[in-house]
C-alpha positions as CSV (number, residue, x, y, z in Angstrom):
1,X,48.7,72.6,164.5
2,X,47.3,75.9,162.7
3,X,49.1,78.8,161.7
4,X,48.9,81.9,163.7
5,X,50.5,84.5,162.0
6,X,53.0,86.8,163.6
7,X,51.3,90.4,164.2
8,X,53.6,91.5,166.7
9,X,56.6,91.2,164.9
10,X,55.2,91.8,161.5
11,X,54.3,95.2,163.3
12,X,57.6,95.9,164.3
13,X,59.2,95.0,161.3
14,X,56.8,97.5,159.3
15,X,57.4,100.5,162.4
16,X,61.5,100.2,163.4
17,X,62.6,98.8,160.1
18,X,60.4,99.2,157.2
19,X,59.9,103.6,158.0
20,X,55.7,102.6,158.0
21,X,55.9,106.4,159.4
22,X,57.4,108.2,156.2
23,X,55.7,105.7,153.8
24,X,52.2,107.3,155.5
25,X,53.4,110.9,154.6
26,X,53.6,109.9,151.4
27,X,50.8,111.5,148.4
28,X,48.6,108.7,147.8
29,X,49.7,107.0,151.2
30,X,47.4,108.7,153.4
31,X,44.4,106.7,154.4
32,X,47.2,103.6,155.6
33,X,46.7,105.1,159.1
34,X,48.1,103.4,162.2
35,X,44.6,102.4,162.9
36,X,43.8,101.1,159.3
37,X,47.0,98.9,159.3
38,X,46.1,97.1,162.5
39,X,42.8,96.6,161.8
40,X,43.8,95.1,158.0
41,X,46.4,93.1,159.6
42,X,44.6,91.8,162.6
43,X,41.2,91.2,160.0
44,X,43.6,89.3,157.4
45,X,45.4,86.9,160.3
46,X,42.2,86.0,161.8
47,X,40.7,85.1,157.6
48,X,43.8,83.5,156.9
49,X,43.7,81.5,160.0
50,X,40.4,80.5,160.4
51,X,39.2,79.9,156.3
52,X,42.5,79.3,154.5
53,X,45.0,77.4,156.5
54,X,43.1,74.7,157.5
55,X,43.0,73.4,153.7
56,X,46.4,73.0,153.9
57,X,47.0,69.6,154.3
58,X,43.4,69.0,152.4
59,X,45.2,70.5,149.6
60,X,48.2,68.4,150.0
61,X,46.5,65.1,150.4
62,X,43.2,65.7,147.9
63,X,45.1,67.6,145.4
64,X,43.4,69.4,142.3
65,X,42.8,66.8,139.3
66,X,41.9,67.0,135.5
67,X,39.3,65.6,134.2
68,X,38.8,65.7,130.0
69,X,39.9,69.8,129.8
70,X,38.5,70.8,133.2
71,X,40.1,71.3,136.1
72,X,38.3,70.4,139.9
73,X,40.4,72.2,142.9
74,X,40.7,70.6,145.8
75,X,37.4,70.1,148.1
76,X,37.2,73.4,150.4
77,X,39.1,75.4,147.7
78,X,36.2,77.3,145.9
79,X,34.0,78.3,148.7
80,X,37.7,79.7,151.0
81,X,38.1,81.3,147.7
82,X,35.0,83.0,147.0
83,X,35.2,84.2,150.9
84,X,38.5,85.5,150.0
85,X,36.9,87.5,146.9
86,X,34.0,89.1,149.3
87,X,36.6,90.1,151.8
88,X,38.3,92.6,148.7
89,X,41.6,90.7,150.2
90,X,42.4,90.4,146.4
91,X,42.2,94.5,146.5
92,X,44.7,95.6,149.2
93,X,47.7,97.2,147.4
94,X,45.7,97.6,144.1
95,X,44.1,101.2,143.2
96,X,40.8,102.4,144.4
97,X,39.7,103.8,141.0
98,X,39.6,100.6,139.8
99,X,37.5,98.8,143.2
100,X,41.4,98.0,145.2
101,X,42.1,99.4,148.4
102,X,44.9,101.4,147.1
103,X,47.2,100.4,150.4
104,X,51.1,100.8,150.1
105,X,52.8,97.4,149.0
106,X,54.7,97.6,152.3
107,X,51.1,97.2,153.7
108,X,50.0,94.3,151.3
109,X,53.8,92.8,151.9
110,X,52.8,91.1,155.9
111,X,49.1,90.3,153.6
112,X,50.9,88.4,150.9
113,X,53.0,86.5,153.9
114,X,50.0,85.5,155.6
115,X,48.0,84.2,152.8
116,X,51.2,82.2,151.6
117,X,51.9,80.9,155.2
118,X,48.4,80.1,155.5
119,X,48.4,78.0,152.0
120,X,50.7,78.1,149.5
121,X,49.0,76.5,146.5
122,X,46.2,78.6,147.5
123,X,47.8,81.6,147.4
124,X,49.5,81.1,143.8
125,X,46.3,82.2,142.2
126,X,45.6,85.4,143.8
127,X,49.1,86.1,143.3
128,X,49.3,85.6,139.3
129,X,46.4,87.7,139.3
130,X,48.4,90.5,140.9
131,X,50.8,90.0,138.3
132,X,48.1,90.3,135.5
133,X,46.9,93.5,137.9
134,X,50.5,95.3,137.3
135,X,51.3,94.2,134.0
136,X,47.6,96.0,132.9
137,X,48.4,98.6,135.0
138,X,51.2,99.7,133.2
139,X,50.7,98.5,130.0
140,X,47.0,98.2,129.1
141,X,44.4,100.6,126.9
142,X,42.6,102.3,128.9
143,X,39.7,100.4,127.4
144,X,41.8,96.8,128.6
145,X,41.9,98.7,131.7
146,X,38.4,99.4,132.1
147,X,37.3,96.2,130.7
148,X,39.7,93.9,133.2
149,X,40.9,95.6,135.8
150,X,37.6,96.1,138.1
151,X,36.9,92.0,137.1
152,X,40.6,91.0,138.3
153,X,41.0,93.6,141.3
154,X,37.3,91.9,142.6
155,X,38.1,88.4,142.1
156,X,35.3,87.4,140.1
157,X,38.2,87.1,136.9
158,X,41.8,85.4,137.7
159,X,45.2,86.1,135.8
160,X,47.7,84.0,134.9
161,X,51.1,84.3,133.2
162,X,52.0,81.9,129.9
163,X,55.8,82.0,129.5
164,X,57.4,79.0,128.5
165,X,56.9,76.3,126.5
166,X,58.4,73.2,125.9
167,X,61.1,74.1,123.5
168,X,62.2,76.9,125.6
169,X,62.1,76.8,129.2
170,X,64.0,80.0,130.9
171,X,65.4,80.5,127.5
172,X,62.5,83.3,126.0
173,X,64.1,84.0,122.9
174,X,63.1,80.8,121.9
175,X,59.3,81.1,122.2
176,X,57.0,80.1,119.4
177,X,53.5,80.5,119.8
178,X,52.0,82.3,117.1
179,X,49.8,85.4,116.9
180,X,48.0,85.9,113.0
181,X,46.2,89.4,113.0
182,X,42.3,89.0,111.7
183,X,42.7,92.5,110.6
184,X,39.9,93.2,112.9
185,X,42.3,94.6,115.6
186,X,42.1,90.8,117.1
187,X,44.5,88.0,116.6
188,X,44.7,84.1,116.5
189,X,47.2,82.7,118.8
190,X,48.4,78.9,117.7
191,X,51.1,77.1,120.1
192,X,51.8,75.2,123.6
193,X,52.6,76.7,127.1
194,X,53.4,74.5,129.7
195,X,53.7,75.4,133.6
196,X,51.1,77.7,133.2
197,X,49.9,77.7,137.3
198,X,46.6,77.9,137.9
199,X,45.9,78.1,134.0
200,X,42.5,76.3,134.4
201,X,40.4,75.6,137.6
202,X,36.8,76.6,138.8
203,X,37.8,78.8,141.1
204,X,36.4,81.7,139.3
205,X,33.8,82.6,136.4
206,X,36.5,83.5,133.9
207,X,40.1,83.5,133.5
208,X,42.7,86.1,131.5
209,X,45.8,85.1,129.8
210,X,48.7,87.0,129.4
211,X,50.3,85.4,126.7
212,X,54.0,85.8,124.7
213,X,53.5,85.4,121.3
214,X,55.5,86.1,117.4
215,X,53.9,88.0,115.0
216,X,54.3,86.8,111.5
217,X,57.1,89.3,110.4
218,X,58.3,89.5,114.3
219,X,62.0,89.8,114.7
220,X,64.3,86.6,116.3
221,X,65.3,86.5,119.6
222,X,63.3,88.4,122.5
223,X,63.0,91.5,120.3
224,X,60.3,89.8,118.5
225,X,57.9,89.1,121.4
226,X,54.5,90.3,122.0
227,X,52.2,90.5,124.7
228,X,48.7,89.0,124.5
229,X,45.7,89.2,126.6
230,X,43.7,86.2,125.5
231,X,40.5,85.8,128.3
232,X,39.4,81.7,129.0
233,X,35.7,83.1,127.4
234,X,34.6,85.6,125.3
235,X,32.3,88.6,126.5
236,X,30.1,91.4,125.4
237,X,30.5,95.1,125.9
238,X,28.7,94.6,129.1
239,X,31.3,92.0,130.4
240,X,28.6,89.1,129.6
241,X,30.4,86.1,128.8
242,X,29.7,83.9,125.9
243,X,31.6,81.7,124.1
244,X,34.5,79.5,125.2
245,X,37.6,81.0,123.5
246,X,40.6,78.3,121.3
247,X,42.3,77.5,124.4
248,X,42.5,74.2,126.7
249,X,43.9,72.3,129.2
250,X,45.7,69.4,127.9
251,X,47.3,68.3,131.5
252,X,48.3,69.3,134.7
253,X,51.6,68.2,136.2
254,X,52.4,65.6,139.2
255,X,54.5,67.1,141.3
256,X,56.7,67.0,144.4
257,X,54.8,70.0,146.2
258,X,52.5,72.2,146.2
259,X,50.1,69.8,145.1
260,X,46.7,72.2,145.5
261,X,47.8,74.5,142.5
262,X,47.0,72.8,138.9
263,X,50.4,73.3,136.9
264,X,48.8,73.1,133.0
265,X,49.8,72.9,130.0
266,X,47.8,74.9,127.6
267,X,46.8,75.0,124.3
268,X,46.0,77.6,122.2
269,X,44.3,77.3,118.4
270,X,43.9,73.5,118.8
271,X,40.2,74.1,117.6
272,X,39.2,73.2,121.0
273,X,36.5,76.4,121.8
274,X,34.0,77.5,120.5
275,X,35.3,80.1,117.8
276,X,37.1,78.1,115.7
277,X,40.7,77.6,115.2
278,X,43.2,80.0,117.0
279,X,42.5,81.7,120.7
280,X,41.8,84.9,119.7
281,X,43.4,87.3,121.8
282,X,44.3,91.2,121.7
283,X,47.6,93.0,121.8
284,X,48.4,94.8,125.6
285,X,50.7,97.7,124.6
286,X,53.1,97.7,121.7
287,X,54.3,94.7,119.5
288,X,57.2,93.5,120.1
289,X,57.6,95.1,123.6
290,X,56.2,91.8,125.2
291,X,58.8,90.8,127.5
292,X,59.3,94.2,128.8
293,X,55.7,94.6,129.7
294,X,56.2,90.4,130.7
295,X,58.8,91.7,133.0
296,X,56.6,94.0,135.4
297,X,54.7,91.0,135.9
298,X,57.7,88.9,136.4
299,X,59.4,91.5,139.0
300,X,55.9,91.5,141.3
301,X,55.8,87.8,141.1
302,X,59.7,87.7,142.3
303,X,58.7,89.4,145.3
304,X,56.3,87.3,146.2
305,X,57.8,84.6,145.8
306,X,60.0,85.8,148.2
307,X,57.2,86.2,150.3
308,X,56.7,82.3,149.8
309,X,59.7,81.5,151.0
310,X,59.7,83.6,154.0
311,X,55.7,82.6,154.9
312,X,56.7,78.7,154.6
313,X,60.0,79.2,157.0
314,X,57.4,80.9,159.7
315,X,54.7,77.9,159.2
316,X,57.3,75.2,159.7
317,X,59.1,76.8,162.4
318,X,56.0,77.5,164.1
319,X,55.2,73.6,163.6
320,X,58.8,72.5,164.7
321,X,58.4,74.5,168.2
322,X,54.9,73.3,169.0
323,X,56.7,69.5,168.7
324,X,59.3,70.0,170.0
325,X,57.6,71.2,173.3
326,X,55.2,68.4,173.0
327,X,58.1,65.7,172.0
328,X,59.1,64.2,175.7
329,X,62.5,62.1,174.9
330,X,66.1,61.8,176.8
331,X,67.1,63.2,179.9
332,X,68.3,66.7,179.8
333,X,72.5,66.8,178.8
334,X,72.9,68.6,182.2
335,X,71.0,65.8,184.3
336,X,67.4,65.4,184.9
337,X,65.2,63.1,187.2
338,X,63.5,61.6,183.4
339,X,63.1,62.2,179.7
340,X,62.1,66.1,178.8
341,X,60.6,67.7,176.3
342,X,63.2,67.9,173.1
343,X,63.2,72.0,173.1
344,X,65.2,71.3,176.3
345,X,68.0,69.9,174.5
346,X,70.8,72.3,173.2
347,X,71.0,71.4,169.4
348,X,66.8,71.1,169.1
349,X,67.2,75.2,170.4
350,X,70.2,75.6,167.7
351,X,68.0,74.6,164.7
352,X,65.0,76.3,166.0
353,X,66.7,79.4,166.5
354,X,68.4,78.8,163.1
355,X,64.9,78.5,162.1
356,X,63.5,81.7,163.7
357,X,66.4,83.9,162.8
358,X,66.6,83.3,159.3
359,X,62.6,83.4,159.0
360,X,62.9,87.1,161.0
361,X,65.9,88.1,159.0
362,X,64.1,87.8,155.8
363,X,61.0,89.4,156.2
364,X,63.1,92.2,157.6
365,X,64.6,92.6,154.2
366,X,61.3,92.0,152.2
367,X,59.5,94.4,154.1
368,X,62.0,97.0,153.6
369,X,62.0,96.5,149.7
370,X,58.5,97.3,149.7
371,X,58.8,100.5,151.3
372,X,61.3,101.2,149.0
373,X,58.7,100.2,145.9
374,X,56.6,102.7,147.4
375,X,58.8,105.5,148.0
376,X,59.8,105.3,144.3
377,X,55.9,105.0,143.3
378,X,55.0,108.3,145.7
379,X,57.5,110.1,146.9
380,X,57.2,114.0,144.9
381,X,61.1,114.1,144.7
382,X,62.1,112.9,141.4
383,X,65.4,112.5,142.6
384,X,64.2,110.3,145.9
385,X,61.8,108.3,143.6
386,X,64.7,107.2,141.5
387,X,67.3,105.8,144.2
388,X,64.0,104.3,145.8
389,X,63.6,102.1,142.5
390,X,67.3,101.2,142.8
391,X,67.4,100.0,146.0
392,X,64.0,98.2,145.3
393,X,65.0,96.7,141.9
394,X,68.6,96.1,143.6
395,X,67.0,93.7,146.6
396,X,64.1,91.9,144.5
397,X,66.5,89.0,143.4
398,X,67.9,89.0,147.2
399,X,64.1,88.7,148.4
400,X,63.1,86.1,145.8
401,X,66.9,83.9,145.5
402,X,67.9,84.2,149.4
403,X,64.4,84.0,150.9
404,X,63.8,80.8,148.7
405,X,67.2,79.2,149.4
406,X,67.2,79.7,152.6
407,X,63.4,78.2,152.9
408,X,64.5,74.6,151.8
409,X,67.1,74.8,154.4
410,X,64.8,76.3,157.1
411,X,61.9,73.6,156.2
412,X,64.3,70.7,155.9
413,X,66.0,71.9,159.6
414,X,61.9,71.7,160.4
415,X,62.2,68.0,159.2
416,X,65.0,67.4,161.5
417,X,63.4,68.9,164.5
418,X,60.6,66.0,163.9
419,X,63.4,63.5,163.6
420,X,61.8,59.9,162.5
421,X,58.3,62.1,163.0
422,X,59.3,64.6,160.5
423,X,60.0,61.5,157.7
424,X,56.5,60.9,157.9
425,X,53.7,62.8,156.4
426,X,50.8,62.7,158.9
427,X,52.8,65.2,161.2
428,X,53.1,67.7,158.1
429,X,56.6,69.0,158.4
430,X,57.2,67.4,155.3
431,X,54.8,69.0,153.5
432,X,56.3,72.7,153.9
433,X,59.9,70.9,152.4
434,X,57.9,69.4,149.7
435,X,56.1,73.0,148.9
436,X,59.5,74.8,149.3
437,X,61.3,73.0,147.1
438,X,59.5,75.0,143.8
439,X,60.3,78.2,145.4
440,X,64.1,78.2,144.0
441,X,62.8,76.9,140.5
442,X,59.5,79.0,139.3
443,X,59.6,83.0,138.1
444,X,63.4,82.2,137.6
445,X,65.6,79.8,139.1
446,X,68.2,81.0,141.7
447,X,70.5,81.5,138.7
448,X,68.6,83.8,136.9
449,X,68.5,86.0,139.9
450,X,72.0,85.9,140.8
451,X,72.4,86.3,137.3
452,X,70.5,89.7,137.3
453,X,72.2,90.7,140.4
454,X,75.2,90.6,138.8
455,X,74.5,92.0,135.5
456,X,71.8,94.5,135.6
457,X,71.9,95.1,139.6
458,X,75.5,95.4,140.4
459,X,77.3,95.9,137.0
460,X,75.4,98.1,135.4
461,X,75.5,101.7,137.6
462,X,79.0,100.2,138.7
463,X,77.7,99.0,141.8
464,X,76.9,102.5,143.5
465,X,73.6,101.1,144.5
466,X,75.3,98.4,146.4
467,X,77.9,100.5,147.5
468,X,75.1,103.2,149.0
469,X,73.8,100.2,151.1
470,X,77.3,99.2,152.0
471,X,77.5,102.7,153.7
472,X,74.4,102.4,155.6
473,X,75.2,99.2,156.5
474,X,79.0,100.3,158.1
475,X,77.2,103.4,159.9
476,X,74.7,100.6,161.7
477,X,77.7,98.0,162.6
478,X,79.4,102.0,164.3
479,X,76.0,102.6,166.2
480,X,76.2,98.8,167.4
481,X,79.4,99.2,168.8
482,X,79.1,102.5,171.0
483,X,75.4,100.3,172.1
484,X,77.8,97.6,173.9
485,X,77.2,94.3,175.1
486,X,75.1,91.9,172.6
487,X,74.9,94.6,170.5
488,X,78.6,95.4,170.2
489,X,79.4,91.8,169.1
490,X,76.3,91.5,166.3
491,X,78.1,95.2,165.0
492,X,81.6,93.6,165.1
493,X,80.3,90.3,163.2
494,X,78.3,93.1,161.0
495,X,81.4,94.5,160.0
496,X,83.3,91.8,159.2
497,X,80.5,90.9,157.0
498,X,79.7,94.4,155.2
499,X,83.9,94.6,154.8
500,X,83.8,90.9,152.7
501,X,80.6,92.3,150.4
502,X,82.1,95.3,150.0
503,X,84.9,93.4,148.7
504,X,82.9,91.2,146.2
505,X,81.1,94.1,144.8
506,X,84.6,95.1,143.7
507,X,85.4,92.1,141.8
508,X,81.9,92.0,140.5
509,X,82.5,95.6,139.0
510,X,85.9,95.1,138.4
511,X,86.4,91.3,136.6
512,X,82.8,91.8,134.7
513,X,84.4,93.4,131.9
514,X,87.2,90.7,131.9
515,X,86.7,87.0,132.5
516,X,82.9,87.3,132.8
517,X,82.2,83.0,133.1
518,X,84.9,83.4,136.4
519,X,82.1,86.3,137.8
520,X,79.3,84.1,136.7
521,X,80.4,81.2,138.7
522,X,80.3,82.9,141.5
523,X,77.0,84.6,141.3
524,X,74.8,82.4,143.3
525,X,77.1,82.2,145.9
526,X,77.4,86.7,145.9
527,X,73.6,86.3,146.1
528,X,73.8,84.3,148.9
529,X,76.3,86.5,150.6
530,X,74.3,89.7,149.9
531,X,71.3,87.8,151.5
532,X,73.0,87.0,154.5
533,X,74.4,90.4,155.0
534,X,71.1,92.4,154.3
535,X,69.3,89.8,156.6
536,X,72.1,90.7,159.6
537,X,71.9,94.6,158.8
538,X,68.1,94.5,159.2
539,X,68.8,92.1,162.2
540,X,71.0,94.6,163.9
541,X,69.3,97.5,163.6
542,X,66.4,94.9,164.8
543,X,68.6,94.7,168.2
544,X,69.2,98.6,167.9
545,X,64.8,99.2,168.3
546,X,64.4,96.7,170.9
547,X,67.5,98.4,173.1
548,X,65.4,101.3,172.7
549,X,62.4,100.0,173.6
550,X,63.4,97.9,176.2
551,X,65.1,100.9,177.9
552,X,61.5,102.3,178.0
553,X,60.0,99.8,179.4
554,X,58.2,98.4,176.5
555,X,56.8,94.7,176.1
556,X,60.8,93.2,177.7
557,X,59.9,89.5,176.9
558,X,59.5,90.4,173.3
559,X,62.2,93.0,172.6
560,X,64.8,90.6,174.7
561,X,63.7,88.0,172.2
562,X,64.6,90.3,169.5
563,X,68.2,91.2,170.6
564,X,68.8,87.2,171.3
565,X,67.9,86.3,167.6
566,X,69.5,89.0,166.4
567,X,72.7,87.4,168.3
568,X,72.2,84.2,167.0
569,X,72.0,85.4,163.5
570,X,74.9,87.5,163.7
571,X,76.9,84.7,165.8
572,X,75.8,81.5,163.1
573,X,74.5,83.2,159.8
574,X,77.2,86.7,159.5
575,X,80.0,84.3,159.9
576,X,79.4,82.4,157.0
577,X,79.9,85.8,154.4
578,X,83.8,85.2,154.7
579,X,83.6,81.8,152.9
580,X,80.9,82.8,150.6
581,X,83.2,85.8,149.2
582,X,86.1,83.2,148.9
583,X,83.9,81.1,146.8
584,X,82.6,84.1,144.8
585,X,85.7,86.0,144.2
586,X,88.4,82.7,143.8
587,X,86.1,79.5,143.0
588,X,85.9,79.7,139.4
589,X,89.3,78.0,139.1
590,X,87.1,74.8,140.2
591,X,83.7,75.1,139.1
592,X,85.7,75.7,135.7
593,X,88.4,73.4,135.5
594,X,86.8,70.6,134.3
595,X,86.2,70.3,130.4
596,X,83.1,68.8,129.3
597,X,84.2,65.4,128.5
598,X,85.2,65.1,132.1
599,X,81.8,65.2,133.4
C-alpha cells in the first residue's frame, strides 16, 4: 500500500501544539500564512505520494550499485529527483535571497516528515544538502555563499558531510586527512572518509564536500580541525564546470537498510581527477574552527533524523493497519459466527495503538522544537531568542535519540502485526525495520546524544532549562486534572512522570561533578525517560485541544481519536518513566560491577 501522509494531524500538531500562530507574527515569518501552509502541505503530500513513495520498495529491491568510481541510483531515482528539484521542495525553509522559500523550519519540519516517510534513502540526499545549506549559511564568504548557495538551495548541486574515517569513527579528534596550502588561497586535501552518504551518484550535475581536515602545523585533538569545501568538479567564475577534482569513490557499503542511498567511501589526493594529486579544496571560515562550523551541520541533520524516525513509525503503522483490516484469521475472543479481520482482536489494537501513539507523540515534540528554532532565529527579544535556543538545543538529542529508538521498536511491533507475513519481504513491513535500524547509529549514536543531554544540555546551565520545562509540564498535568474524566487520569499518569524527571535532573546536576561514569551509565536510559515524558506532555495537552474542540463541535471522530491515544500513551508509555529513573539514578552499581576481564 502507498503512503498517504497525515495532513490533518500534522495540522493540528503545527496549530494546538507547535504556536503556528505566534511563529507567523514573527519578523521574517510573515508570508507562512494560513493559506500558504495548507497549500505547501497539501502540494508536498500529494508529490511525495504520487512521485516519491512508490520507489520505495524499487529502492529496496534494485538498490544503487558502483561501477569502476561511479555511482548508478536506483532506476526511478533521477527523474523523482529532478521533479523534486523543479518543484523548489529543496527550498522551503531555506532563504529567499538565495532562490529558498524562506518558510519557518516548523513549516519545513511536517516537509522533511513527508519526504522521509515517502522514502527514506531518497530523502538522505536532499537532507545532507540542507546540512551543507546551514553550515554555508553560517560559516561561508560571502563569495562561498554566492558561489554555492543558489546551486545547492536549487538542486542542480548536492551537499554532503565527510566526517569519519576509518581510524576514527565517532572519535573526531582522531581525524587525519590532510589539507597542504598551494599558497594560492587553495589547498590539497590527501586522506580516506568512509560513510560518506550519498558522496557519489548521478543524481545531480555536481556535488560539494564539506570536508574535516589538519593543516600541517594544526594542533592535536579537535582543536586542530578545519573545514573544507572541496566541490566533486571544478568550475569557472560563471559556475561552468570543468575538470573532475582528486576525489573518488572507492566503494559503497552493503548494508542492512536503507539500501537506495550509496554509503562511500571517498578518497581524496589518490591522483584519481583530473588536477593532479590532492582534491583541492578551500577553507569555509576560520582554521581550526572545523568542527564547530561541522556541528551546525551536525545539529540540522540530528533533527532530521528525528524526522526519520518519526516518518518511518507513520509509514509502517499505516502499513500494519491496512493488514490488519485486510488479515481475516480466528474468531473474535468474545465469540463470533467465523474468523475476523485481526484489528478485531485485542492485542493486534494494543500494538497498533502502541504504534500510533508513539508515532503522534513524537512529532508532537519535533514539531514543537522547530518552533522553538524559529523563535530563537526571529523573535526581536534578545532575551526570548535566547531561552528559545535552549529549549531547542535542549530537545534536539530527545528528537533525534528517542524518535530513533522508539522507531525500531514501532517498526519491529509493525513486523509483529504481519506475524509469519511480516517475516517476509514481499509484504514490506520488513523493510521499514531494516531502514530504521541506521537511525540510532548515523549523526551520532544514541550515546552520543544522551551523552550531550547530559553534559552540555542538562549539566551545563544546571539544568534550569530542564527544570523550566519541568514547570510547564506540572502546570499542564494541574489543567488535566480540573478537565476530568480521560483527561484527569493522562494528568495524574503526567505527574507521576514529570515528579520522576524532575527527580533525575537532580542527580544529573547533582552526582555530575562526583562519580561522573555512575551518571554516564545511566544516560541513555534519562534520554529515554525525557523522551517519554516530553512525548506525554505534548500528548496531554493534545487531549486538552481536542476537549476544546470537541466541545465546539469540531470534526468529533478526529478529536475523540486524539483524547483516546492520548490515554493510551499516558496509560502504556508514562508508566514506564518510574523504572527508567530507577535505572538512571541507581543502575550503575550493575552496568559497572563487572571488571573487564569478566566480560
Amino acid at each position: 500500500m502507498n503512503y498517504v501522509a497525515p495532513i490533518k494531524d500534522m495540522q493540528f500538531v503545527l496549530n494546538e501544539l507547535a504556536g503556528l500562530k505566534q511563529i507567523q507574527a514573527l519578523p521574517g515569518c510573515e508570508d507562512a500564512t494560513d493559506e500558504t501552509v495548507a497549500a505547501v502541505l497539501e502540494e508536498n503530500a500529494r508529490f511525495m505520494g504520487e512521485v516519491v513513495a512508490p520507489l520505495n520498495r524499487t529502492g529496496d529491491v534494485e538498490p544503487a550499485r558502483w561501477d569502476n568510481g561511479r555511482v548508478i541510483t536506483t532506476p526511478g531515482f533521477k527523474q523523482a529527483f529532478d521533479a523534486f528539484v523543479q518543484a523548489g521542495w529543496q527550498g522551503v525553509q531555506h532563504p529567499g535571497e538565495f532562490g529558498g522559500q524562506g518558510l519557518p523550519k516548523l513549516v519545513a519540519a511536517p516537509c522533511m516528515e513527508m519526504l522521509q516517510a515517502a522514502n527514506l534513502s531518497f530523502a538522505l540526499c536532499p537532507l545532507l544538502t540542507d546540512g551543507a545549506i546551514e553550515a554555508l549559511l553560517t560559516a561561508g564568504s560571502d563569495e562561498q555563499k554566492a558561489t554555492y548557495l543558489h546551486r545547492l538551495i536549487e538542486g542542480s548541486w548536492t551537499g554532503t558531510m565527510n566526517l569519519t574515517e576509518p581510524q576514527a569513527g565517532s572519535d573526531l579528534a582522531q581525524v587525519r586527512t590532510r589539507a597542504v596550502p598551494q599558497g594560492d588561497g587553495s589547498f590539497r586535501l590527501f586522506g580516506q572518509k568512509i560513510f560518506i552518504t550519498f558522496g557519489e551518484h548521478d543524481l545531480a550535475e555536481n556535488i560539494v564536500h564539506l570536508v574535516l581536515a589538519r593543516t600541517p602545523d594544526a594542533p592535536e585533538g579537535v582543536k586542530g580541525i578545519s573545514l573544507f569545501i572541496v566541490p566533486k568538479v571544478l568550475f569557472d567564475a560563471a559556475g561552468k564546470l570543468g575538470k573532475r577534482n582528486d576525489v573518488y569513490c572507492a566503494s559503497i557499503e552493503h548494508k542492512l537498510g536503507i539500501n537506495a542511498s550509496p554509503t562511500c567511501v571517498l578518497l581524496f589526493g589518490d591522483d584519481k581527477g583530473e588536477v593532479g594529486p590532492g582534491a583541492i579544496g578551500h577553507l569555509v571560515g576560520q582554521e581550526n574552527r572545523g568542527l564547530e562550523y561541522m556541528f551546525i551541520m551536525m545539529n540540522a541533520a540530528r533533527f532530521q533524523v528525528g524526522m526519520q524516525g518519526i516518518a518511518v513509525c507513520e509509514r509502517a503503522y499505516q502499513q500494519a493497519v491496512w493488514y490488519a483490516k485486510e488479515r481475516v484469521q480466528s474468531r473474535a475472543v468474545e465469540g463470533s459466527a467465523g474468523p475476523v479481520p485481526i484489528i478485531r482482536h485485542p492485542d493486534v489494537r494494543r500494538m497498533l495503538m502502541f504504534m500510533r501513539s508513539n508515532t503522534e507523540a513524537a512529532r508532537a515534540v519535533a514539531y514543537v522544537a522547530a518552533g522553538y528554532n524559529d523563535v530563537a532565529h526571529h523573535h526581536p527579544d534578545a532575551d526570548a531568542r535566547a531561552a528559545a535556543k535552549s529549549a531547542y538545543d535542549y530537545l534536539v538529542p530527545l528528537v533525534k535519540g528517542w524518535s530513533t529508538e522508539m522507531s525500531i521498536d514501532v517498526t519491529s511491533t509493525g513486523v509483529q502485526v504481519h506475524g509469519g507475513m511480516g517475516f517476509v519481504e514481499e509484504t514490506g513491513a520488513a523493510q521499514y525495520y531494516r531502514d530504521a535500524r541506521i537511525l540510532t547509529i548515523y549523526e551520532g549514536t544514541t550515546a552520543i546524544q544522551a551523552n550531550d543531554l547530559i553534559g552540555r544540555k542538562t549539566s551545563r546551565d544546571g539544568g534550569a532549562t530542564a527544570k523550566r520545562f519541568v514547570a510547564e509540564m506540572r502546570a499542564t498535568a494541574s489543567e488535566l486534572a480540573r478537565a476530568g474524566g480521560d483527561c484527569a487520569v493522562i494528568g495524574a499518569r503526567l505527574r507521576s512522570a514529570v515528579d520522576a524527571y524532575d527527580g533525575v535532573i537532580d542527580f544529573v546536576v547533582g552526582a555530575f561533578k562526583g562519580d561522573v561514569r555512575a551518571v554516564y551509565a545511566g544516560s541513555v536510559p534519562y534520554l529515554k525517560l525525557a523522551g517519554i515524558v516530553h512525548g506525554g506532555w505534548q500528548m496531554g495537552r493534545a487531549a486538552l485541544a481536542a476537549t476544546r474542540r470537541l466541545a465546539a463541535g469540531d470534526d468529533p471522530e478526529f478529536h475523540r481519536a486524539k483524547i483516546a491515544t492520548a490515554r493510551f500513551f499516558a496509560d502504556h508509555m508514562l508508566v514506564t518513566v518510574g523504572a527508567l529513573a530507577t535505572s538512571a539514578t541507581e543502575g550503575s552499581a550493575g552496568t559497572l560491577a563487572l571488571t573487564e576481564e569478566q566480560f
